[in-house]
N, C-alpha and C positions, 0 to 999 in steps of 0.2 A: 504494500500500500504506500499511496506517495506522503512524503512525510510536510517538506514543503507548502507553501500556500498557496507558489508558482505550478505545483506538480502535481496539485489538488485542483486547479483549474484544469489544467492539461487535460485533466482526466474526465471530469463533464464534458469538456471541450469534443474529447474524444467520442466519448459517447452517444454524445449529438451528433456527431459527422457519423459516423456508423449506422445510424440510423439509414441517413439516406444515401449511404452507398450500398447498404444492404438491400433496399428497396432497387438503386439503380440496377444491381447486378441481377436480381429477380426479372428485374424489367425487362434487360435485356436478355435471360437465360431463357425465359416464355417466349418472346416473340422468333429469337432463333431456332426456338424447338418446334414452334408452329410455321416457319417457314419448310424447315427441314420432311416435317411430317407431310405438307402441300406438295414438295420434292416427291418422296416413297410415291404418293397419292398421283401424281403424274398427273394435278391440274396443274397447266403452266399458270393460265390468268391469274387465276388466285394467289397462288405464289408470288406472283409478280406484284399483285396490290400488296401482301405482306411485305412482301422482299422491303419497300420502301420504307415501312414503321421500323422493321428490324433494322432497317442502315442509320432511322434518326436516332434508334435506341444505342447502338453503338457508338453514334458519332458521341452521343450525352455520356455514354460511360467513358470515353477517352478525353473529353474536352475536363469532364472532375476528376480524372486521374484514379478512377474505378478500376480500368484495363489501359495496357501501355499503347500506342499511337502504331508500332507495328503489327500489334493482336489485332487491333479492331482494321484493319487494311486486310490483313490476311483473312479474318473470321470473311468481311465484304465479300472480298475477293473470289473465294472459295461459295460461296451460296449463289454470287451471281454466275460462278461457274456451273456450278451444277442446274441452278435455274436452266442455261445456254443447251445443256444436254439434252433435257426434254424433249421428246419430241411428239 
């Protein structure tokens, strides 16, 4: 436990921001797994409306520093790939 005043703040502090990285990474874990499952399901349309929630949800986890700047390029990357396979 922090002993300090300064490390007792931290520590709320902390826990406040966890909150909403926790919700970000939810955010984005649902919408990639329902893009993903549109993929198996082999409707492209759909997909493709997902596809775009799931790119704003990653762009938001990497602009708060949720997931690092080359995760969320590669995660994109890879969905719009597979979106491309479809046929």
């Amino acid at each position: 436990m922090p002993i300090t005043s300064s490390a007792k703040k931290e520590l709320r502090a902390s826990k406040r921001k966890r909150v909403f990285n926790v919700k970000r990474k939810n955010d984005l874990k649902s919408t990639v797994k329902e893009v993903k499952t549109l993929i198996k399901a082999k409707t492209k349309k759909e997909a493709e409306k997902s596809l775009s929630i799931a790119f704003q949800a990653i762009d938001k986890a990497v602009k708060r520093g949720v997931i690092k700047k080359n995760t969320g390029a590669r995660k994109k990357s890879r969905l719009s790939k597979a979106i491309g396979k479809i046929s």
